[in-house]
N, CA, C and O atoms as CSV, one atom per row, in Angstrom:
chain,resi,resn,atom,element,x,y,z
A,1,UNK,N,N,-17.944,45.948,8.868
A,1,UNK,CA,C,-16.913,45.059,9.390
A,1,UNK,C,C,-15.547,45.638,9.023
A,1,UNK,O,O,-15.282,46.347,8.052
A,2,UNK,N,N,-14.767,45.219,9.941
A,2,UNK,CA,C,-13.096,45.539,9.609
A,2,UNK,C,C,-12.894,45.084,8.227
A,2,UNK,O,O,-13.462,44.084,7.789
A,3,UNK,N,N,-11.988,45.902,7.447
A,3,UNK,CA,C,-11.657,45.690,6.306
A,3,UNK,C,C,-10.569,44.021,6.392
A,3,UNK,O,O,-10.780,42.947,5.829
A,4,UNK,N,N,-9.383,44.448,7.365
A,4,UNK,CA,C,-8.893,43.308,7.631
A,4,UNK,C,C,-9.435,42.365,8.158
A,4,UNK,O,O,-9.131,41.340,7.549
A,5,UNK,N,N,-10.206,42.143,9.133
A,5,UNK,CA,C,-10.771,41.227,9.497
A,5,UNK,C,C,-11.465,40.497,8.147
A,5,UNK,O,O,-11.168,39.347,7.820
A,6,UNK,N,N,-12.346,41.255,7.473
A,6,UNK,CA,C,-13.001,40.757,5.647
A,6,UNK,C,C,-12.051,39.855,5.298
A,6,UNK,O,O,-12.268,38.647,5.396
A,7,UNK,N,N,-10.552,40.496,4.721
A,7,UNK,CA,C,-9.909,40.343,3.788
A,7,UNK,C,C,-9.274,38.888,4.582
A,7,UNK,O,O,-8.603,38.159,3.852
A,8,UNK,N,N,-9.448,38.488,5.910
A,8,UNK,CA,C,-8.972,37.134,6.770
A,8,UNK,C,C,-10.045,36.265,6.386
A,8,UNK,O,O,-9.692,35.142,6.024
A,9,UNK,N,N,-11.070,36.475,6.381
A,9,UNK,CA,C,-11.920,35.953,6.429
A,9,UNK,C,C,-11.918,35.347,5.041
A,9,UNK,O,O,-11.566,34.167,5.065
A,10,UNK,N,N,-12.222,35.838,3.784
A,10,UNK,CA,C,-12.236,35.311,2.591
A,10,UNK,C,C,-10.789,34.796,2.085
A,10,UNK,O,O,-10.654,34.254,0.988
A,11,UNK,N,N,-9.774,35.002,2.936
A,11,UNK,CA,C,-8.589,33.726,2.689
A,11,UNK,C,C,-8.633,32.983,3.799
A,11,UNK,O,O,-7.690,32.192,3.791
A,12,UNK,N,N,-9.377,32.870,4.854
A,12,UNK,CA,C,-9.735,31.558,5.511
A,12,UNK,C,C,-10.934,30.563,4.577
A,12,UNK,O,O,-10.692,29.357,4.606
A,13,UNK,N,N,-11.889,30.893,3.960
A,13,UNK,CA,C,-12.548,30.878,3.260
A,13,UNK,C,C,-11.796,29.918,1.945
A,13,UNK,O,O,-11.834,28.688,1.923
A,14,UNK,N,N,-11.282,30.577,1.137
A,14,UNK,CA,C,-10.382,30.339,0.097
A,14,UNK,C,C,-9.788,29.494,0.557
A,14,UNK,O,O,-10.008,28.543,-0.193
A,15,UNK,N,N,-8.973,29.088,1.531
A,15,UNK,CA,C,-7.739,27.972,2.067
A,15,UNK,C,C,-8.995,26.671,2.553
A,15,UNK,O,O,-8.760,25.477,2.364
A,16,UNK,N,N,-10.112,27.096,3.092
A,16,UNK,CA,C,-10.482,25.873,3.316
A,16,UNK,C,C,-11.494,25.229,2.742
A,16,UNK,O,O,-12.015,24.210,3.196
A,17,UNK,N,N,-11.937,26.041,1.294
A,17,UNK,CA,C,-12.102,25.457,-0.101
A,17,UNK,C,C,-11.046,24.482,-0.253
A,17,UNK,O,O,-11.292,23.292,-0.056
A,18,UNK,N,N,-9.693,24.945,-0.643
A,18,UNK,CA,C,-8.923,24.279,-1.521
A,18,UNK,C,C,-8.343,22.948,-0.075
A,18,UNK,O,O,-7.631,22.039,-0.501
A,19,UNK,N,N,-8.572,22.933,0.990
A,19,UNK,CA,C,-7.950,21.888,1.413
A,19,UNK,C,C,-8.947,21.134,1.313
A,19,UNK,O,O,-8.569,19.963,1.284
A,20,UNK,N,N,-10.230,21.253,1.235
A,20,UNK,CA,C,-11.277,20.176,1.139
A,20,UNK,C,C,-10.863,19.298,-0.346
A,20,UNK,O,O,-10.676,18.101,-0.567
A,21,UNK,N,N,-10.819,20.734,-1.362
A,21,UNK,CA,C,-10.511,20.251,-2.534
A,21,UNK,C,C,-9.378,18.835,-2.748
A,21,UNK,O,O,-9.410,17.793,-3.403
A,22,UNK,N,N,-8.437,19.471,-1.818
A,22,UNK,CA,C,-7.176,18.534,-1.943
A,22,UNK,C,C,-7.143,17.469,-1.026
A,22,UNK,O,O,-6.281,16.607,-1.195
A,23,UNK,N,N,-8.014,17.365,0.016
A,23,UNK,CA,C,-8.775,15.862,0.513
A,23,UNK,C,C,-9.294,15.397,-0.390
A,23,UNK,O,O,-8.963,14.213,-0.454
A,24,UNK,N,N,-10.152,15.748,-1.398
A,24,UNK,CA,C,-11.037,15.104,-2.197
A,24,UNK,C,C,-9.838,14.188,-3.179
A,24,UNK,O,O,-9.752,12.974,-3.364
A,25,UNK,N,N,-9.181,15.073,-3.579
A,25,UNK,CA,C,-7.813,14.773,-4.762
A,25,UNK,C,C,-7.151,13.185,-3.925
A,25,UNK,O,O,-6.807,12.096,-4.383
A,26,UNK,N,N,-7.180,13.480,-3.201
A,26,UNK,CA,C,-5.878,12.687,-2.307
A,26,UNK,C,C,-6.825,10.959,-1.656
A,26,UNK,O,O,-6.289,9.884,-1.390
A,27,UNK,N,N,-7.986,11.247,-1.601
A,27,UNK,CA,C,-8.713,10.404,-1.722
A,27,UNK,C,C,-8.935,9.166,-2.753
A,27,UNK,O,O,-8.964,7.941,-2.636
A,28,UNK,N,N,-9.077,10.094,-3.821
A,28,UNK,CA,C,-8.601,9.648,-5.334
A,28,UNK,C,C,-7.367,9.041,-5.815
A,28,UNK,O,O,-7.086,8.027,-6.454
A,29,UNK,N,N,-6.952,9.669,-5.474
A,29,UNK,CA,C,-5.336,9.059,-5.778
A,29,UNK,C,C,-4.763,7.246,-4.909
A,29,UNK,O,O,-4.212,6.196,-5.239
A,30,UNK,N,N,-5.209,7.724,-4.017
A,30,UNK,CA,C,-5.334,6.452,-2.858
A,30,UNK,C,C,-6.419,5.268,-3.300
A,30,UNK,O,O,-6.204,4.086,-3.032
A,31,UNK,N,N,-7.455,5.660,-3.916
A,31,UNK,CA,C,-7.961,4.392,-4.726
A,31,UNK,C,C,-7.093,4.105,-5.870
A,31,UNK,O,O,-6.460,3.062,-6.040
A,32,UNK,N,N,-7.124,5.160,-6.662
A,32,UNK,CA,C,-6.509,4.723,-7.840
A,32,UNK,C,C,-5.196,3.427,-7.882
A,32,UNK,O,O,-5.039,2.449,-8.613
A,33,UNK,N,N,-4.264,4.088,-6.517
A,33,UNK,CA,C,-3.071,3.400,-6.321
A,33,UNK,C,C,-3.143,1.828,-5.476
A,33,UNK,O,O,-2.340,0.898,-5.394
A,34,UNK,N,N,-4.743,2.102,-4.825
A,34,UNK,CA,C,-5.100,0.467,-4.116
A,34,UNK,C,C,-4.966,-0.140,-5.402
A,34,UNK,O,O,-4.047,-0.860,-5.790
A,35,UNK,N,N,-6.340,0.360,-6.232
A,35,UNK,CA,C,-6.680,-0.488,-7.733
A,35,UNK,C,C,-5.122,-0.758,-8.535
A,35,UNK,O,O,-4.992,-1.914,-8.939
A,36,UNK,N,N,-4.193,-0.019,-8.746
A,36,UNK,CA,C,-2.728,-0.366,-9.538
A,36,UNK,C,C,-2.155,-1.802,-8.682
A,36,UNK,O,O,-1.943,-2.899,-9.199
A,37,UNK,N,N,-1.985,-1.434,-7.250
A,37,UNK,CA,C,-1.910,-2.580,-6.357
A,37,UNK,C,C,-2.398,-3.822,-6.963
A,37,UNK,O,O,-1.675,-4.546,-7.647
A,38,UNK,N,N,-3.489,-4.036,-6.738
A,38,UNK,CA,C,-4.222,-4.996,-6.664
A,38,UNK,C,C,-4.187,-5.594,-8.164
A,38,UNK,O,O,-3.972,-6.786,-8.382
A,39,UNK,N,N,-4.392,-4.761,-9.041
A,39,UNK,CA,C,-4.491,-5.419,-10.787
A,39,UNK,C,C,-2.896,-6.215,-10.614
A,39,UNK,O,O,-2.782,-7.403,-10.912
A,40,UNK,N,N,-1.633,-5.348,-10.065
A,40,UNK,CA,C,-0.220,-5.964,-9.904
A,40,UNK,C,C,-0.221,-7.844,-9.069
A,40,UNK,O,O,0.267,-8.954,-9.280
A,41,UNK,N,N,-0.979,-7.251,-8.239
A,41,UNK,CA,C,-1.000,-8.516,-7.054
A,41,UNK,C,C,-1.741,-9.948,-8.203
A,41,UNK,O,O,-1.694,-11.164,-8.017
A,42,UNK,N,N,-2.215,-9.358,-9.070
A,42,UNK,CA,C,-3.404,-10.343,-9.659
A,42,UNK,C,C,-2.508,-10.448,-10.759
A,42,UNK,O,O,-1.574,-11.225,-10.557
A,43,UNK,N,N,-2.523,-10.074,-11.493
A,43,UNK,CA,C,-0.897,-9.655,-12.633
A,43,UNK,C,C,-0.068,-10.780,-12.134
A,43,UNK,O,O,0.077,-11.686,-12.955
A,44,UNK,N,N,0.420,-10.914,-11.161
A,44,UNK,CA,C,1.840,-11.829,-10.117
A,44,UNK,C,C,1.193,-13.187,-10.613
A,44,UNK,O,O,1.733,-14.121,-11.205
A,45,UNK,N,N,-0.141,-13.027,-10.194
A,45,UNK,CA,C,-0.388,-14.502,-9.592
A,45,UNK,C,C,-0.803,-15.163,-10.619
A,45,UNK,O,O,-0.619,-16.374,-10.491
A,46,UNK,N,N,-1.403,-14.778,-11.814
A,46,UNK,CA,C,-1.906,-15.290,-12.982
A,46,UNK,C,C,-0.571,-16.094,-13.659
A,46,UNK,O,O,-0.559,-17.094,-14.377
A,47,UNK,N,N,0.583,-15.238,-13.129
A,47,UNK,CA,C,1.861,-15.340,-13.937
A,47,UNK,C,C,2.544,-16.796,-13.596
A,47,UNK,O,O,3.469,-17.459,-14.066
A,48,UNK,N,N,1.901,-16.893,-12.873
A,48,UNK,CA,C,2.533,-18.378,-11.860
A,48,UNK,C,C,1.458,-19.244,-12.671
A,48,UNK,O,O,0.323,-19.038,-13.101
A,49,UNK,N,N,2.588,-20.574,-12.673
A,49,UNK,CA,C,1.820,-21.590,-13.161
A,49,UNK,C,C,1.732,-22.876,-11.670
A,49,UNK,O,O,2.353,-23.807,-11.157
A,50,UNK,N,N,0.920,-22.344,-11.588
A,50,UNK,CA,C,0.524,-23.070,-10.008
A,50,UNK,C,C,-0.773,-23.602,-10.043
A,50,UNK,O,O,-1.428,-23.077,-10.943
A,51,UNK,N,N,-1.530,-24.635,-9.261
A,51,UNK,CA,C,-3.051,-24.659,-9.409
A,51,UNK,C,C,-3.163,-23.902,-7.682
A,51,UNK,O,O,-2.242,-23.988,-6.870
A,52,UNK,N,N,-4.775,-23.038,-7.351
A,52,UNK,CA,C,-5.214,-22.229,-6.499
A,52,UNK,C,C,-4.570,-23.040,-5.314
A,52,UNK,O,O,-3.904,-22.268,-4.624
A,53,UNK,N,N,-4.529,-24.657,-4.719
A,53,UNK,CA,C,-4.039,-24.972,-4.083
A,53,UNK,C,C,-2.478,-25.200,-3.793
A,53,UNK,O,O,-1.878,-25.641,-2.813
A,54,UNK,N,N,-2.221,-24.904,-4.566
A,54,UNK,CA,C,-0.495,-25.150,-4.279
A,54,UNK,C,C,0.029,-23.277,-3.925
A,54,UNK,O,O,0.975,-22.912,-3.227
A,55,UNK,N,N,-0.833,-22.521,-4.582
A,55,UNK,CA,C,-0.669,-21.622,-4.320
A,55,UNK,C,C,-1.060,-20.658,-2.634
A,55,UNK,O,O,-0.517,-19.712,-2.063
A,56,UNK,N,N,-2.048,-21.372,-2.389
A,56,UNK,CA,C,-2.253,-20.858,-1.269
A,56,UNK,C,C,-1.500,-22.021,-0.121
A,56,UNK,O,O,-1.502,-21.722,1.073
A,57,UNK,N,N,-1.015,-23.042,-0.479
A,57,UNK,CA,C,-0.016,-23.374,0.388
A,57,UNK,C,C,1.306,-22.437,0.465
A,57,UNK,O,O,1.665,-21.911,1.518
A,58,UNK,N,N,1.967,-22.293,-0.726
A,58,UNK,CA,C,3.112,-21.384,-0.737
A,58,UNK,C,C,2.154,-19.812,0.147
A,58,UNK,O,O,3.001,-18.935,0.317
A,59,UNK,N,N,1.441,-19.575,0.413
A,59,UNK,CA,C,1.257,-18.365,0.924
A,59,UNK,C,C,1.031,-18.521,2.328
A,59,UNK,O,O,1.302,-17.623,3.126
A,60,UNK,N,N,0.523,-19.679,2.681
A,60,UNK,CA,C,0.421,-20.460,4.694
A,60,UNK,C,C,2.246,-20.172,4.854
A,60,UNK,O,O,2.895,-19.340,5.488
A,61,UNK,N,N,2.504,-20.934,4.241
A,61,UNK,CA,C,3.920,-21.138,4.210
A,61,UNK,C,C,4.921,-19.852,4.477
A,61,UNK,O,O,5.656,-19.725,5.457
A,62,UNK,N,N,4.758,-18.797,3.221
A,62,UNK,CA,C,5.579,-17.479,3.633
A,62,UNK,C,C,5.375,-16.693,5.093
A,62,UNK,O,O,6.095,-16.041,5.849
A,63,UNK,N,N,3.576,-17.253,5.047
A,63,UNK,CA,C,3.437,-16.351,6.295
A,63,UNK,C,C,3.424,-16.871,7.777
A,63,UNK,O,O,3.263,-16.252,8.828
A,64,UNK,N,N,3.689,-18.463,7.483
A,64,UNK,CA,C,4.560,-19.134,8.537
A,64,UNK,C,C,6.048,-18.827,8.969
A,64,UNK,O,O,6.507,-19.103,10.078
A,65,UNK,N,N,6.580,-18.359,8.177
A,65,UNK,CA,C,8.258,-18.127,8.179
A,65,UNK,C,C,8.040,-16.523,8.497
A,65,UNK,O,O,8.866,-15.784,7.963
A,66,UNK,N,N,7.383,-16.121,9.019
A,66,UNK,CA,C,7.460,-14.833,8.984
A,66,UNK,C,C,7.308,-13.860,8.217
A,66,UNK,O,O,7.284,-12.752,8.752
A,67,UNK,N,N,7.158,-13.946,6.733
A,67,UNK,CA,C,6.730,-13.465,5.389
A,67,UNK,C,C,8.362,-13.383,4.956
A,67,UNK,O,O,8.956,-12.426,4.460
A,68,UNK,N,N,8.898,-14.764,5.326
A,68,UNK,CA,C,10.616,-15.271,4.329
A,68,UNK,C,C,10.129,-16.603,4.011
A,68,UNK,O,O,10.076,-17.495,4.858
A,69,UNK,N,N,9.827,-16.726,2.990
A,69,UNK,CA,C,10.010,-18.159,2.399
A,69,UNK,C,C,11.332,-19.098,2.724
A,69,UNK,O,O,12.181,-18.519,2.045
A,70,UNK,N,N,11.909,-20.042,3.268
A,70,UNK,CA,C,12.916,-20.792,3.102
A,70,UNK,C,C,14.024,-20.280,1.660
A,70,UNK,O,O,15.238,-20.115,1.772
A,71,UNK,N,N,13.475,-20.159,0.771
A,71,UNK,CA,C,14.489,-20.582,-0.868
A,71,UNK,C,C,14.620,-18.927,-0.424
A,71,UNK,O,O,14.983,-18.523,-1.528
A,72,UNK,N,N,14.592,-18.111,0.137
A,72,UNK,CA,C,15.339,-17.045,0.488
A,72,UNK,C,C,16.774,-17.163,1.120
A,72,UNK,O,O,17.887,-16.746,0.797
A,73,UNK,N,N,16.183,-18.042,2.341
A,73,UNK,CA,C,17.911,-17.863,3.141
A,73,UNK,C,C,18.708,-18.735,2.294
A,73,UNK,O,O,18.359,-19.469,1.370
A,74,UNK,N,N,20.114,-18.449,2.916
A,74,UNK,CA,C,21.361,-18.667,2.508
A,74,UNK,C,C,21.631,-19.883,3.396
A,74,UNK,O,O,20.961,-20.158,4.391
A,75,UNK,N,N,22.934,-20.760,2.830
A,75,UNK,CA,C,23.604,-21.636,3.976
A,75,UNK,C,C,24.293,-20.532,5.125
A,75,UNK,O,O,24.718,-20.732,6.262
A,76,UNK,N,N,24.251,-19.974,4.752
A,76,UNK,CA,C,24.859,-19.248,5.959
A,76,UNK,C,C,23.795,-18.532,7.040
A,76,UNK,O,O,24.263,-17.977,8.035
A,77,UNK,N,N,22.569,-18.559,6.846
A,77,UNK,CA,C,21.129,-18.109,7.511
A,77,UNK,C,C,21.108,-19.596,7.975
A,77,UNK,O,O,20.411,-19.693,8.985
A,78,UNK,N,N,21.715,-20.962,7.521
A,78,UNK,CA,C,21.336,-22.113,8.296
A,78,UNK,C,C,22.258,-22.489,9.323
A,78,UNK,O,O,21.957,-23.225,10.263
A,79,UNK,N,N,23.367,-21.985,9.141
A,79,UNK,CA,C,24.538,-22.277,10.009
A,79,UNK,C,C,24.028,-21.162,10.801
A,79,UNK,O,O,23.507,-21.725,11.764
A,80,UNK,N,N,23.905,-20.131,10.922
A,80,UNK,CA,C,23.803,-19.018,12.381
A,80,UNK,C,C,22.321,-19.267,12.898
A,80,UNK,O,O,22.158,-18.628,13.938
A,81,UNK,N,N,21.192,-19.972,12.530
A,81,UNK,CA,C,20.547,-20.177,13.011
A,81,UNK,C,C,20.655,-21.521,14.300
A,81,UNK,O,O,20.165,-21.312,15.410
A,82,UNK,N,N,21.132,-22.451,14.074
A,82,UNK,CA,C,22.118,-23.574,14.918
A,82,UNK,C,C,22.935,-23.645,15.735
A,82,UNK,O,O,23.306,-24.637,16.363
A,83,UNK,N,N,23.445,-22.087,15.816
A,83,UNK,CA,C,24.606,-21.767,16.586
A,83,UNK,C,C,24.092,-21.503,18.012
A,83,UNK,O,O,24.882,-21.201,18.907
């Protein structure tokens, strides 16, 4: 075989080792960062002194408003809404 052709071949070889490799990595990382997510999301909610129902009303609620709670806007978000 061609010498160059070889020497393509075992860095095609080599490159698509390491991108598998770095799918594998990147895979990983993407759980890891769901799981940080999620312990945070659970973290939030423990922090609240709410009972499960009042809480999942406040969450109908945000995602009734569009994901803005009311105690966000301003008097001035109530006046240009009226106008």
């Amino acid at each position: 075989m061609n010498p160059k052709i070889q020497k393509l071949t075992e860095e095609i070889d080599k490159i698509t080792h390491r991108i598998k490799s770095l799918e594998a990595r990147l895979v990983e990382l993407k759980t890891q960062k769901d799981e940080l997510e999620k312990t945070e999301i659970v973290e939030m909610v423990r922090s609240v002194s709410a009972t499960p129902e009042e809480l999942a009303a406040f969450i109908r609620a945000f995602r009734e408003t569009g994901g803005e709670p009311n105690y966000f806007k301003t008097q001035e978000d109530y006046v240009n809404e009226n106008e």
